[in-house]
DRENPA-3360 file (N, C-alpha, C; in nm, 2 decimals, always signed):
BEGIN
1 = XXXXXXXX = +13.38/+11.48/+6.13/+13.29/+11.58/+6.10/+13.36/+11.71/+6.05 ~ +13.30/+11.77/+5.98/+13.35/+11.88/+5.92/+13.35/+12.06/+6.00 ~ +13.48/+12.08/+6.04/+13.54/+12.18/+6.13/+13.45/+12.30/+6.09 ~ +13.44/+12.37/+6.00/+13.37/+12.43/+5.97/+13.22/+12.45/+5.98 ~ +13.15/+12.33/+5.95/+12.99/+12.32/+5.99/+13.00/+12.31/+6.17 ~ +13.09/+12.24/+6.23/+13.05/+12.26/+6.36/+13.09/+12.39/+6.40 ~ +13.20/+12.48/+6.40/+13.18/+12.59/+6.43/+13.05/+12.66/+6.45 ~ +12.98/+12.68/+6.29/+12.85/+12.73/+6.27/+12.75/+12.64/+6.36;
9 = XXXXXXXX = +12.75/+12.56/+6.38/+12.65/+12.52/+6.45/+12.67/+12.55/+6.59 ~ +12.76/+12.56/+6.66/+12.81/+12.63/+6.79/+12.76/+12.73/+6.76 ~ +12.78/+12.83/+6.73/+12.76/+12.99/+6.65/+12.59/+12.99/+6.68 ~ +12.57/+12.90/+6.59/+12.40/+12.89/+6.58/+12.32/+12.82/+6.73 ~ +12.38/+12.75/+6.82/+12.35/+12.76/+6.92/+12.34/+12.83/+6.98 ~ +12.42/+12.96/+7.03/+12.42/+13.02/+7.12/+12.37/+13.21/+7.05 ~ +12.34/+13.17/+6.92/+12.29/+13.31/+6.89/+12.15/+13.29/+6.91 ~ +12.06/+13.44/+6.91/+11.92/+13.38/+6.93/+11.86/+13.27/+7.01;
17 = XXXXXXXX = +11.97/+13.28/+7.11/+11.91/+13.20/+7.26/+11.88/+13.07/+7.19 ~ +11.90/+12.98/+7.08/+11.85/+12.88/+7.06/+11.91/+12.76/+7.20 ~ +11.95/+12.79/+7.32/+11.99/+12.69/+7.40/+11.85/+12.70/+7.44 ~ +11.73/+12.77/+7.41/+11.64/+12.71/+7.49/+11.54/+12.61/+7.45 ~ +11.58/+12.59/+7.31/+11.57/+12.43/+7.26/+11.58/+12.30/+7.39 ~ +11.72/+12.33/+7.36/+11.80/+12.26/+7.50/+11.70/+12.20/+7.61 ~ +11.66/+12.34/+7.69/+11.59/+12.33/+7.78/+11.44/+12.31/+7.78 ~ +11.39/+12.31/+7.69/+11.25/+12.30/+7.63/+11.30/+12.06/+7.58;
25 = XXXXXXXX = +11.37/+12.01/+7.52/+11.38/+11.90/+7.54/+11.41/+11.87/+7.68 ~ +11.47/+11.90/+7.78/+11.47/+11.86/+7.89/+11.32/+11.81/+7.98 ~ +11.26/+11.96/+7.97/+11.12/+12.01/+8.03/+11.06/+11.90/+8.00 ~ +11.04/+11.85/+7.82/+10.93/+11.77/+7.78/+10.99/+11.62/+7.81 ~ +11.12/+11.65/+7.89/+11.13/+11.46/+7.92/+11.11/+11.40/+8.10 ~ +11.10/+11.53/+8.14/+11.03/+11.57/+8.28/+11.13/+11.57/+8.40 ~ +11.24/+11.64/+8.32/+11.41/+11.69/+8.42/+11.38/+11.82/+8.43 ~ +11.41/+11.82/+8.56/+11.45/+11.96/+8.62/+11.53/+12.01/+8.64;
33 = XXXXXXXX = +11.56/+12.16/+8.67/+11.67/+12.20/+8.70/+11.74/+12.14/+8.79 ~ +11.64/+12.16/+8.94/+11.70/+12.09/+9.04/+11.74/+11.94/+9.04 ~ +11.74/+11.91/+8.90/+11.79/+11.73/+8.89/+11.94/+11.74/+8.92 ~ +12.02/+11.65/+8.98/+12.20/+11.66/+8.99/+12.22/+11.66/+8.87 ~ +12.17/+11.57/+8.78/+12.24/+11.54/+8.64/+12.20/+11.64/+8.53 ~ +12.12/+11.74/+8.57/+12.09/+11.87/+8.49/+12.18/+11.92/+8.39 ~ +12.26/+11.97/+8.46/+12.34/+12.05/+8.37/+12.46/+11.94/+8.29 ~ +12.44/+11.84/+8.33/+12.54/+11.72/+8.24/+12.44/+11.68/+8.13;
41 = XXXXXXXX = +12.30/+11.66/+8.10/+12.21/+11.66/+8.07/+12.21/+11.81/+7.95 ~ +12.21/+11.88/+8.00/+12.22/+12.05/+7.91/+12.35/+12.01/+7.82 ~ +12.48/+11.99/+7.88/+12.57/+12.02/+7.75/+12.56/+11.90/+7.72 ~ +12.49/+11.73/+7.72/+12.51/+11.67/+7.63/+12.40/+11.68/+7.49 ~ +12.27/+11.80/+7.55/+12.22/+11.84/+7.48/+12.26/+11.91/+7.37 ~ +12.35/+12.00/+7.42/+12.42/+12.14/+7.37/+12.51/+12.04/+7.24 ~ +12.63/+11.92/+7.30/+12.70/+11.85/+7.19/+12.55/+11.79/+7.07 ~ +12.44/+11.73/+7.14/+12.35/+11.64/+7.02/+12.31/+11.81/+6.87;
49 = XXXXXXXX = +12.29/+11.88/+6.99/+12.24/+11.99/+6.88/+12.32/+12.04/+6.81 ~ +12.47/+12.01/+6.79/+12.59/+12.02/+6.72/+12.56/+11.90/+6.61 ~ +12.57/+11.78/+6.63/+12.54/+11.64/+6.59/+12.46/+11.67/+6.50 ~ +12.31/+11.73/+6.53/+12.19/+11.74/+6.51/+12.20/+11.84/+6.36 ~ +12.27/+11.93/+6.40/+12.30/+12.06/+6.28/+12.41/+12.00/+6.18 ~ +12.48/+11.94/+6.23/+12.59/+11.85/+6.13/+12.52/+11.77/+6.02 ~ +12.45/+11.73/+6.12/+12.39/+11.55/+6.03/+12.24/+11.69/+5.91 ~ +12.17/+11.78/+5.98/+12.09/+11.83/+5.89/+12.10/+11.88/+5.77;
57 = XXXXXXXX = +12.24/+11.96/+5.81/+12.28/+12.08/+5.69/+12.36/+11.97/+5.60 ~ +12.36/+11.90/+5.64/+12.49/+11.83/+5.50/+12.37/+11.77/+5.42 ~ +12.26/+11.74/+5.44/+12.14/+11.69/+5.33/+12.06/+11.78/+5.29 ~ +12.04/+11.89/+5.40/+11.97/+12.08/+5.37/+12.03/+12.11/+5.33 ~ +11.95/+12.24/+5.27/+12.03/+12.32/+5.23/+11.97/+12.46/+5.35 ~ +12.05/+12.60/+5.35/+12.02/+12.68/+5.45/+11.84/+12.72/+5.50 ~ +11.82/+12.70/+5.34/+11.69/+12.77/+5.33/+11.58/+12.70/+5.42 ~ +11.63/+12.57/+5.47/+11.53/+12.50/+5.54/+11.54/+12.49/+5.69;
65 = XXXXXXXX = +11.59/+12.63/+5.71/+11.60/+12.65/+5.85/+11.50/+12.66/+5.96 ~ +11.40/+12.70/+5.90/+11.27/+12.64/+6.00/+11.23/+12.49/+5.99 ~ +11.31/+12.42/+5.94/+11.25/+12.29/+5.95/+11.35/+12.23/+6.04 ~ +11.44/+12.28/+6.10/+11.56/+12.24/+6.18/+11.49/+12.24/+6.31 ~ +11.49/+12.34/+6.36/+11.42/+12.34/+6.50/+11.36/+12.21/+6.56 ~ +11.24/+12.15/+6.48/+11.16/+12.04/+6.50/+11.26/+11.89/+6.50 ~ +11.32/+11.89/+6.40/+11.40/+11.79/+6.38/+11.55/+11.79/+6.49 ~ +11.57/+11.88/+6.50/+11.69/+11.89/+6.66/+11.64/+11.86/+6.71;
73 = XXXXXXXX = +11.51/+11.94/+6.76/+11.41/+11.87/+6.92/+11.40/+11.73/+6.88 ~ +11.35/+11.65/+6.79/+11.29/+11.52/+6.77/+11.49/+11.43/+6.85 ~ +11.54/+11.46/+6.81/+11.68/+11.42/+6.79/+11.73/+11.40/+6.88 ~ +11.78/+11.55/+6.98/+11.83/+11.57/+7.07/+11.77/+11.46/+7.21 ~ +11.58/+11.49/+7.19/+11.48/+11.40/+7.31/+11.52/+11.30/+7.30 ~ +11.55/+11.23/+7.16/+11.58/+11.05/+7.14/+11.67/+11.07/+7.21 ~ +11.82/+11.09/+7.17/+11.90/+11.07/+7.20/+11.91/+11.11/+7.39 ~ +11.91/+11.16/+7.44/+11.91/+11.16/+7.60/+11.78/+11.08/+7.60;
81 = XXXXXXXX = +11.68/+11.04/+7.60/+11.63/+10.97/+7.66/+11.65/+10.81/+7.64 ~ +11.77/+10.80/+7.52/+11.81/+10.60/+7.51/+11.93/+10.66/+7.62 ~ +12.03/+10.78/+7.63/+12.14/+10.78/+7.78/+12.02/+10.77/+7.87 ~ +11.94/+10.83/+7.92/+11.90/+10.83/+8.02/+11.86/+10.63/+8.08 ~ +11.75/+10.58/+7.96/+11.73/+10.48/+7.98/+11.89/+10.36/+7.98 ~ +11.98/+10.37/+7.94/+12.08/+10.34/+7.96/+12.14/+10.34/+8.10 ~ +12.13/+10.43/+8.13/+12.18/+10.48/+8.27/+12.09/+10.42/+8.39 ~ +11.95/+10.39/+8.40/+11.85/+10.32/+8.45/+11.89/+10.21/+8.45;
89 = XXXXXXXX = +11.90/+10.14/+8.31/+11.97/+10.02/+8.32/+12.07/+9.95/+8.41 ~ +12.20/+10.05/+8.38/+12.28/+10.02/+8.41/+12.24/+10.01/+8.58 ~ +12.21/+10.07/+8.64/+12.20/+10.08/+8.78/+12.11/+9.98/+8.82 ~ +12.02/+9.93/+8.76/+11.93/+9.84/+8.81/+12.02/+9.71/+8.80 ~ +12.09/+9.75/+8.71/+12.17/+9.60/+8.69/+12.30/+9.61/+8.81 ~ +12.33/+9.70/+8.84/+12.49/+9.73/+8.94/+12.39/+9.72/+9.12 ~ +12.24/+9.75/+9.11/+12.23/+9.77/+9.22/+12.22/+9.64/+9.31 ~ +12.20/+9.54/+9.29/+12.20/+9.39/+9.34/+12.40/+9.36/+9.37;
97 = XXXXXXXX = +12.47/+9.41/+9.31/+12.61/+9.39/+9.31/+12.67/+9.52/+9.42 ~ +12.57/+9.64/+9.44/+12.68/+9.72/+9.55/+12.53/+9.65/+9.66 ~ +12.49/+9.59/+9.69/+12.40/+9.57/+9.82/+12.47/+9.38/+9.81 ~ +12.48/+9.29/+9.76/+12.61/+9.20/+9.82/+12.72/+9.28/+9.87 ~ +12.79/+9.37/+9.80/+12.91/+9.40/+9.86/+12.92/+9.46/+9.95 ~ +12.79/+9.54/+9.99/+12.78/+9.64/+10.14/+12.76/+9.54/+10.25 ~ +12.66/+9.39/+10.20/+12.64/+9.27/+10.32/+12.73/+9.23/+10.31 ~ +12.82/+9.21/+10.23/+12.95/+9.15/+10.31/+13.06/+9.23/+10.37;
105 = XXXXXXXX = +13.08/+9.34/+10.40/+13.10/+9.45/+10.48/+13.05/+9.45/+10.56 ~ +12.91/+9.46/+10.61/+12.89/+9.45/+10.75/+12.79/+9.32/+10.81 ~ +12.88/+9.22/+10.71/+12.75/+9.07/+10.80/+12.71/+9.05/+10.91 ~ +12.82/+9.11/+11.02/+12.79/+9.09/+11.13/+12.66/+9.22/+11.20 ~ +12.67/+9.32/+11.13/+12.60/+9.46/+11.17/+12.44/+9.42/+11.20 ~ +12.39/+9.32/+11.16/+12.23/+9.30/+11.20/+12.18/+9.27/+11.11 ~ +12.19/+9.36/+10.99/+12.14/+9.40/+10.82/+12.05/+9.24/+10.81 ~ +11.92/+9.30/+10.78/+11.83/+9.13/+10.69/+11.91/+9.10/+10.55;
113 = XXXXXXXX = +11.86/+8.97/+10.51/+11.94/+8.95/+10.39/+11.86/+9.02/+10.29 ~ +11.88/+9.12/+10.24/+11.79/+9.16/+10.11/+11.75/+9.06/+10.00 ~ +11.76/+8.94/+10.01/+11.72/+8.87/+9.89/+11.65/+8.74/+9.98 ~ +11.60/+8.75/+10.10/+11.55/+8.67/+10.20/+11.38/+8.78/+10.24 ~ +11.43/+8.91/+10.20/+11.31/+8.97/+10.25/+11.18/+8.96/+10.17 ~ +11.25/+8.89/+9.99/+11.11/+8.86/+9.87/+11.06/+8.75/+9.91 ~ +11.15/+8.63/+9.96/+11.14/+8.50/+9.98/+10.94/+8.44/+9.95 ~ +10.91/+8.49/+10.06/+10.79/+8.45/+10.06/+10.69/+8.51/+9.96;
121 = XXXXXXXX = +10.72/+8.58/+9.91/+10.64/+8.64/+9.82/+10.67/+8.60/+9.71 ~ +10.81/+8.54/+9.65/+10.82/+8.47/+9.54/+10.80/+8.36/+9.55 ~ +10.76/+8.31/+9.66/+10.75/+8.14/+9.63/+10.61/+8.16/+9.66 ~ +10.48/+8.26/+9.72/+10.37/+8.24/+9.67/+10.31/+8.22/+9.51 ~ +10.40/+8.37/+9.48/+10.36/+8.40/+9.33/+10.45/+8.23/+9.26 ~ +10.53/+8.19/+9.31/+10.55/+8.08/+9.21/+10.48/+8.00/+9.22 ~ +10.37/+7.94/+9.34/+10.31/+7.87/+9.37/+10.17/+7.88/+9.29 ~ +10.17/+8.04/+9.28/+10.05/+8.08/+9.20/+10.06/+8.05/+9.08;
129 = XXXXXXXX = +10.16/+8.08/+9.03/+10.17/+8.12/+8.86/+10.20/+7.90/+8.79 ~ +10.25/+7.86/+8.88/+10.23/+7.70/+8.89/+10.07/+7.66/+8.82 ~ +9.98/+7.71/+8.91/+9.90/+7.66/+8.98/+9.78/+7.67/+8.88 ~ +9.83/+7.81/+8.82/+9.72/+7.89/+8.68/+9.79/+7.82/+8.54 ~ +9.91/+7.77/+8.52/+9.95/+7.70/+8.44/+9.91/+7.56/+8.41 ~ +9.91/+7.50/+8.52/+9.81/+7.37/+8.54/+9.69/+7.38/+8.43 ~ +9.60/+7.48/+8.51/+9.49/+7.49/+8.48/+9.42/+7.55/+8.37 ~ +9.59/+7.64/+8.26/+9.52/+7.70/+8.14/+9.55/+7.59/+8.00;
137 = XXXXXXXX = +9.52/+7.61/+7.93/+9.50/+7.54/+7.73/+9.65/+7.57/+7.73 ~ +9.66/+7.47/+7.62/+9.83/+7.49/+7.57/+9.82/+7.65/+7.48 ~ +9.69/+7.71/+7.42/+9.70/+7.80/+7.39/+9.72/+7.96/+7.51 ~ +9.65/+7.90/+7.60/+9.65/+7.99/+7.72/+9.80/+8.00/+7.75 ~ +9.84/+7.88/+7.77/+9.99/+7.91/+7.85/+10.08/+7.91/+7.72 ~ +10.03/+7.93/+7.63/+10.12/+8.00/+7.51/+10.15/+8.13/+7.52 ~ +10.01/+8.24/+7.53/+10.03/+8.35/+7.57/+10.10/+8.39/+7.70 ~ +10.05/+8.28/+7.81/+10.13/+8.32/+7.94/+10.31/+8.33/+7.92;
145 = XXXXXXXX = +10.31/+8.26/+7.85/+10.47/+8.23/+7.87/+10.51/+8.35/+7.74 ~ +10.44/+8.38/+7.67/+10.49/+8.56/+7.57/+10.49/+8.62/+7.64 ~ +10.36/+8.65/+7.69/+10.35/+8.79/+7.81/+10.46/+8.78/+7.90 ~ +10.50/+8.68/+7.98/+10.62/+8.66/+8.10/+10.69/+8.71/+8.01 ~ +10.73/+8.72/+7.90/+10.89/+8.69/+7.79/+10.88/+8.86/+7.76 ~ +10.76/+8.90/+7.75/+10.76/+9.08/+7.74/+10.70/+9.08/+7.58 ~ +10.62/+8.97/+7.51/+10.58/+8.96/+7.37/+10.50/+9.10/+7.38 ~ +10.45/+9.14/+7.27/+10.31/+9.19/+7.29/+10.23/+9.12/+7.22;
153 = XXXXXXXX = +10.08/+9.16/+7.22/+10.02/+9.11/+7.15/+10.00/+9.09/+7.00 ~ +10.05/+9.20/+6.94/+10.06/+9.20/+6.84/+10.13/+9.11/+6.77 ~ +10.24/+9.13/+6.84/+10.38/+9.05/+6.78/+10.37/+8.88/+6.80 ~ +10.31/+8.85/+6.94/+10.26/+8.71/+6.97/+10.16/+8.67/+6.85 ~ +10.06/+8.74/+6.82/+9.93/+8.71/+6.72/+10.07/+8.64/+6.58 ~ +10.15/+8.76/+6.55/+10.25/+8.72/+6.41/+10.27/+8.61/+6.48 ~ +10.38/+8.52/+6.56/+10.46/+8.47/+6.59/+10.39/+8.32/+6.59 ~ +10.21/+8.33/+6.67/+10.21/+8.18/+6.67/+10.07/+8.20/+6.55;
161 = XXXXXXXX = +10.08/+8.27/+6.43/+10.00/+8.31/+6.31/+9.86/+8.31/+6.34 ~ +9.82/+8.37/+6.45/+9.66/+8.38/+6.45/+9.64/+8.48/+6.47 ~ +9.51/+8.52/+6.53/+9.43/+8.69/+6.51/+9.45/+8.74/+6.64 ~ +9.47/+8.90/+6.62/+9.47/+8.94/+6.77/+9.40/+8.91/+6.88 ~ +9.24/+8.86/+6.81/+9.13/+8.83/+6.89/+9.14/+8.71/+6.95 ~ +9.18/+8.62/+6.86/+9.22/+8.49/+6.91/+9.34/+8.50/+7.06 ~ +9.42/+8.61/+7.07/+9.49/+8.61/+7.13/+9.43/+8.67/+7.30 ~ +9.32/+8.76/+7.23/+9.22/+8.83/+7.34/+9.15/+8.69/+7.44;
169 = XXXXXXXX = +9.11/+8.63/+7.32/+9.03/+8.52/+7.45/+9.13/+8.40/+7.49 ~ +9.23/+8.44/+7.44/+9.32/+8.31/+7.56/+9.37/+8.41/+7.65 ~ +9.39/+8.55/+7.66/+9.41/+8.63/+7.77/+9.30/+8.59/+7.84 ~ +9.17/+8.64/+7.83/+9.02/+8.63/+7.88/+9.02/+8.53/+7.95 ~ +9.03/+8.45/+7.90/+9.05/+8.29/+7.98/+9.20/+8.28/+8.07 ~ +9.27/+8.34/+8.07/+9.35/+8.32/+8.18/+9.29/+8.41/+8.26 ~ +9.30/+8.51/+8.28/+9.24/+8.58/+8.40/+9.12/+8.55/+8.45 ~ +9.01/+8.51/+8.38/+8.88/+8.41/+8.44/+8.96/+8.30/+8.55;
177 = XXXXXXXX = +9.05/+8.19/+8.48/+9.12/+8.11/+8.59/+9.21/+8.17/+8.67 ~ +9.30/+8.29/+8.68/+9.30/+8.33/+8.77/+9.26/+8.36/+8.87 ~ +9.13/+8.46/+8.88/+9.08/+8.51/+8.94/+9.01/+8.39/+8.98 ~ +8.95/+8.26/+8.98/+8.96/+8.14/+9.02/+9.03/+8.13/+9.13 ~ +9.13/+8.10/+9.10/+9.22/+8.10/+9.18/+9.26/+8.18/+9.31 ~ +9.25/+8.34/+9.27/+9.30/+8.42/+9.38/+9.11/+8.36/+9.46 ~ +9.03/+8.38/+9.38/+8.90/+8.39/+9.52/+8.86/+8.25/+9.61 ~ +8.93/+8.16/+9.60/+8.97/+8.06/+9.68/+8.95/+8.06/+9.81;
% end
């Protein structure tokens, strides 16, 4: 990037209070001050609105400096909220890996097995979700097996070429046999 335009955009940060951009993206992504990761959060804001000013002024020209504001804010929010969702990730995926390594640390300590305490509850729901597969259309358990996969509907309608509506009543009909099912 070009030494020059980041200067001025540092410059332009901190003149006219524009850090409260910054804080105004935070606000609207529903971080607080009192968050720990706040202020790590603020200067990676502070670097995007560098980024943000870089990447605008090299296609702007000055005169479109009220159209900056909106376009940082759009920019800055994306960008911490794919770190943030990133960082969610990450942990959801690391937290199954520090809870083995804490039970094997203290196996003997008493601790239940955390993967013994779903037990029953996933072999109901597997017992269930069996049970409603049985009993739906190859088109029903078409949709069941998108929806499990995270399809949407929209995209399922493209995928197996029919109408969203069509996709409505094979939902309709699964939950009719569900609800079958659960009132047993």
């Amino acid at each position: 990037m070009n030494d020059k335009i980041s200067t001025f955009a540092f410059k332009h940060l901190l003149q006219d209070d524009n850090t409260r951009l910054i804080h105004g993206v935070l606000k609207s992504l529903g971080i607080s001050p009192t968050r720990n990761d706040y202020q790590d959060l603020y200067q990676e804001g502070c670097l995007l609105y560098v980024e943000a000013y870089e990447h605008f002024f090299t296609t702007h020209s000055s005169e479109d400096l009220e159209v900056f504001g909106p376009f940082a804010f759009r920019l800055i929010k994306w960008r911490l909220l794919d770190r943030i969702r990133k960082e969610v990730k990450h942990q959801e995926h690391c937290k199954p890996l520090i809870t083995i390594h804490s039970d094997d640390t203290t196996e003997d300590s008493g601790y239940p097995d955390p993967f013994a305490s779903n037990f029953e509850g996933e072999i109901l729901a597997s017992a269930f979700f069996q049970e409603l597969w049985d009993k739906c259309t190859l088109q029903e358990q078409a949709y069941l097996a998108n929806r499990v996969a995270g399809v949407s509907i929209t995209k399922m309608a493209k995928m197996l070429g029919v109408s969203r509506q069509a996709i409505y009543k094979w939902r309709d009909g699964v939950i009719r046999k569900a609800k079958k099912i659960v009132a047993r």
